[in-house]
C-alpha positions, 0 to 999 in steps of 0.5 A: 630522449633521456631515460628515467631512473628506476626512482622515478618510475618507481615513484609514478609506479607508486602514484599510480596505485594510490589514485587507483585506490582512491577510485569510486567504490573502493579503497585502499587497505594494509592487511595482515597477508599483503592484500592488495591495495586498492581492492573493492570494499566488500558489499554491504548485505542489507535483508528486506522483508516485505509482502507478496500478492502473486509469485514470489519475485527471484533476487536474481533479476536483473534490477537488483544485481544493477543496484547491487553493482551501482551501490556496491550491497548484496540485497537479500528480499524475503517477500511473505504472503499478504493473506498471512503476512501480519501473522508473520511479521509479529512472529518474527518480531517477537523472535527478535529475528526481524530483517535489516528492514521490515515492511509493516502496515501501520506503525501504530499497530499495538505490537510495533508502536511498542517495540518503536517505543522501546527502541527497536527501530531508527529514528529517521527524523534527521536523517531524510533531509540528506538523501533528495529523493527521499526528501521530496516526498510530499509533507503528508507523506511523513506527517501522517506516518510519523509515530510521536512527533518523529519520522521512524519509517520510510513512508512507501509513498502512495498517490492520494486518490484512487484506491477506491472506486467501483469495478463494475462488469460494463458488458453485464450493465448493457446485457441487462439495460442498466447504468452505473449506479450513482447512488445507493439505491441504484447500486442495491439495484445492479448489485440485485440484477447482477445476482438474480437476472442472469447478466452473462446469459448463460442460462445459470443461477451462478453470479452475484452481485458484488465480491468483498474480502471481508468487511473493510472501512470502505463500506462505512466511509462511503456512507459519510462515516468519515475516514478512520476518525470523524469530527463532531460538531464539538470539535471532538473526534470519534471513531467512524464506526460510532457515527450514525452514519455507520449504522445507516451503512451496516444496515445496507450491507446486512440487507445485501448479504442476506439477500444473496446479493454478496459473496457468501464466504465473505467473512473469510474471503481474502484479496487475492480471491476477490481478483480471481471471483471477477475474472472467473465471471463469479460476480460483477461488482468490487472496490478496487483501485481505478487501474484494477479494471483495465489490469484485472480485465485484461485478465478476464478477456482470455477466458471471455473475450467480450468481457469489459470491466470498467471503473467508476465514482462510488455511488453518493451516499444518503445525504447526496455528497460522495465520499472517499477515503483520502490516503495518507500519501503512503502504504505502510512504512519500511522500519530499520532494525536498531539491533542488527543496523549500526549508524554507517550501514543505516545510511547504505539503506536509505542509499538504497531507498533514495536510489529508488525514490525517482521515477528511473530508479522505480521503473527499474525495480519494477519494470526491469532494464529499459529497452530490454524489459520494458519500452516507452511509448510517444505517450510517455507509457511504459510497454512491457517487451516479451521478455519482461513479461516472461521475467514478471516485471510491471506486476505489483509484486516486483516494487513491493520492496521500495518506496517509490516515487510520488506519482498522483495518477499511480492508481489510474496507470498500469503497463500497455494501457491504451491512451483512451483509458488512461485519459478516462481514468485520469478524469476519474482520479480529478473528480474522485479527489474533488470528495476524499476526506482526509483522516483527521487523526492522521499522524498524532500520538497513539495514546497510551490507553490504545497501545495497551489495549486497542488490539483487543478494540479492533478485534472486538470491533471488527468481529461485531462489524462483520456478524451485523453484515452476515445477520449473526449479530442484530442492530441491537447488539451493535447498540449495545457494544458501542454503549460499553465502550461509552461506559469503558473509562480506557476507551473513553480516555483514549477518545479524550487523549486523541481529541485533545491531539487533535486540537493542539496540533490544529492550534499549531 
């Protein structure tokens, strides 16, 4: 065999390094000092802001230091409290100190509408259609969330039903001899029985019938009052809390609390409390997702084994009907950064989020490695191990900062959910969509008159709303702050601006 030359190994030598440098992940470079060629690109950092219901989640686990190695980033999540988490977000946008991305609620939301106006944040619209993940979100999911006609956040995709449904203390119905509540009298009923008939037979004066975190649209929805917006038979559009039908629902809650029947504290009662009021036994009755019933009694059963929650339909409102607000296919949208993202680093985020968007890439983010923190089951379930249970995977909080993956039956599903209960919510999740009312004003333009001044409406609103229910305020009063905003010109221009959206996107 003949040896080679030195020029020839020399040049193999020389191949070699350059198909090594032009390997996934990395590349080859000339720097000033020698560096190597071939050495990995230097991870993107990418800063997410998003909230927190419990424990604040380690950017340690597992799941992200995969994705980071597999995409090649250093994510870097700030999770802030849900009870303070608005205050915070609108402080940090107004110090310009806003994460690569942010979670925000609402994009309409006065303070982020005008800053998306003002361009602060990407303009996704032509951009979505190249990441598949992301693109196969359902239409609604972007129609509803898109801010003048165009796609500024990644929807944070949510099933559309199943959100709303009554977590009822199932032990407390048998102790005293009752059923679900079909209807709003018969809820009056049990809400009444659970506060005053000693439902958990400890002998005490120490429950009530239902805990509220403040007053919520539910309350006014499941009475027929429509979903944010209700269509007249003008085909006009108004606000459901200026319906009939809102009033007939203020009257029933205002009854309740001064009847003891109600959280007291309900005016400043926060979600996290609602979940601690139920497993402390303190009340029998909240609005909740279907899965919170098996998740929170899980709960519930160490501190009192012969407790059972169970979920139901909400009861039919006067006229008969049910009614359920239909979500909008999402939870709140992640927005972009324009001043601290460049064009090349936005498309390593929405690598990330459609990395994420798949039912495997939303199972690691939130139940960990598979066959080490979590396991599935013959029935396609997941079982949590032991040690993802010590990790904290499979709670709400871990996935708080992706988007997901589009699941129907999402809120009818929790980790280590016997199939019987699963089954029986799924049933509950068909029938519950058979009667959720789509908002009608979902996705149009926010109109001028709102962004300069719907803050201050909603705050006025919501303050009116809640002194009715708690008794501070009377009918009369409510009469009389509707009748201003019929006399207000920039209300009712924004009502006019909205209903002839409305219409031209119908005609469309």
């Amino acid at each position: 065999m003949k040896k080679r030359s030195w020029v020839s190994l020399l040049f193999a030598l020389i191949l070699i390094v350059s198909l090594a440098g032009c390997s996934k992940g990395e590349k080859a470079t000339s720097a000033e000092g020698g560096a190597a060629e071939g050495a990995k690109e230097k991870p993107v950092e990418i800063s997410i802001g998003t909230m927190t219901f419990g424990e604040t989640p380690s950017n340690d686990l597992e799941s992200i230091k995969q994705l980071n190695e597999e995409l090649n980033v250093k994510l870097d999540i700030e999770f802030y409290p849900i009870n303070s988490y608005k205050e915070k977000v609108n402080a940090l946008l107004a110090s310009k100190s806003l994460p690569d991305v942010i979670l925000i609620e609402d994009i309409n939301d006065p303070a982020f509408s005008t800053a998306t106006e003002q361009g602060a944040f990407w303009d996704l619209t032509t951009y979505i259609d190249d990441y598949e993940n992301l693109k196969a979100y359902p239409d609604n999911a972007y129609e509803n969330t898109k801010f003048q006609g165009k796609i500024f956040g990644i929807p944070r995709v949510r099933p559309l039903d199943g959100h709303e449904s009554l977590m009822i203390r199932q032990d407390w119905l048998d102790n005293l001899g009752l059923k679900a509540p079909t209807t709003m009298d018969e809820l009056y009923n049990v809400l009444e029985a659970f506060t005053k008939n000693d439902p958990d037979k400890n002998g005490k004066d120490d429950t009530y019938g239902m805990v509220q975190a403040s007053v919520s649209t539910y309350m006014m929805s499941m009475f027929g009052a429509g979903n944010q917006w209700k269509e007249q038979a003008d085909g006009s559009l108004v606000p459901y809390w200026m319906t009939e039908e809102a009033k007939t629902a203020m009257e029933f809650w205002n009854k309740a609390f001064e009847d003891g029947l109600i959280t007291p504290d309900l005016p400043v009662m926060k979600s996290s409390q609602v979940k601690e009021m139920i497993i402390q036994g303190k009340a029998g009755v909240a609005i909740a997702n279907v899965n919170e019933a098996f998740m929170f009694g899980q709960e519930l059963k160490k501190v009192k084994p012969e407790a059972e929650l169970k979920a139901y339909e909400l009861p039919s409102a006067p006229d008969g009907n049910k009614y359920y607000e239909q979500a909008y296919g999402s939870y709140g949208v992640f927005l972009v950064n324009k001043l601290t993202v460049d064009e090349k680093k936005l498309k390593k985020i929405l690598e990330v989020y459609d990395a994420t968007a798949d039912e495997e890439g939303y199972n690691l983010v939130t139940y960990g490695i598979k066959d080490v923190h979590y396991t599935i089951a013959e029935d396609g379930s997941i079982v949590q191990t032991e040690e993802g249970k010590k990790q904290a995977y499979g709670t709400a909080t871990t996935a708080q900062w992706i988007s997901g993956y589009f699941n129907k039956y999402q809120r009818a599903e929790a980790p280590d959910m016997p199939a019987d209960v699963k089954e029986y919510n799924y049933k509950l999740i068909d029938a519950i969509s058979e009667s959720s009312v789509p908002n009608p004003a979902a996705g149009l333009p926010v109109t001028d008159a709102w962004m300069e001044r719907g803050g201050d409406w909603t705050k006025k609103f919501v303050d009116m709303f809640t002194n009715v229910v708690i008794g501070k305020a009377s009918m009369a009063d409510w009469d009389n702050f509707i009748n201003g905003l019929k006399a207000d010109s920039s209300f009712q221009q924004h009502l006019k601006d909205t209903t002839e959206s409305y219409k031209a996107k119908a005609s469309n």
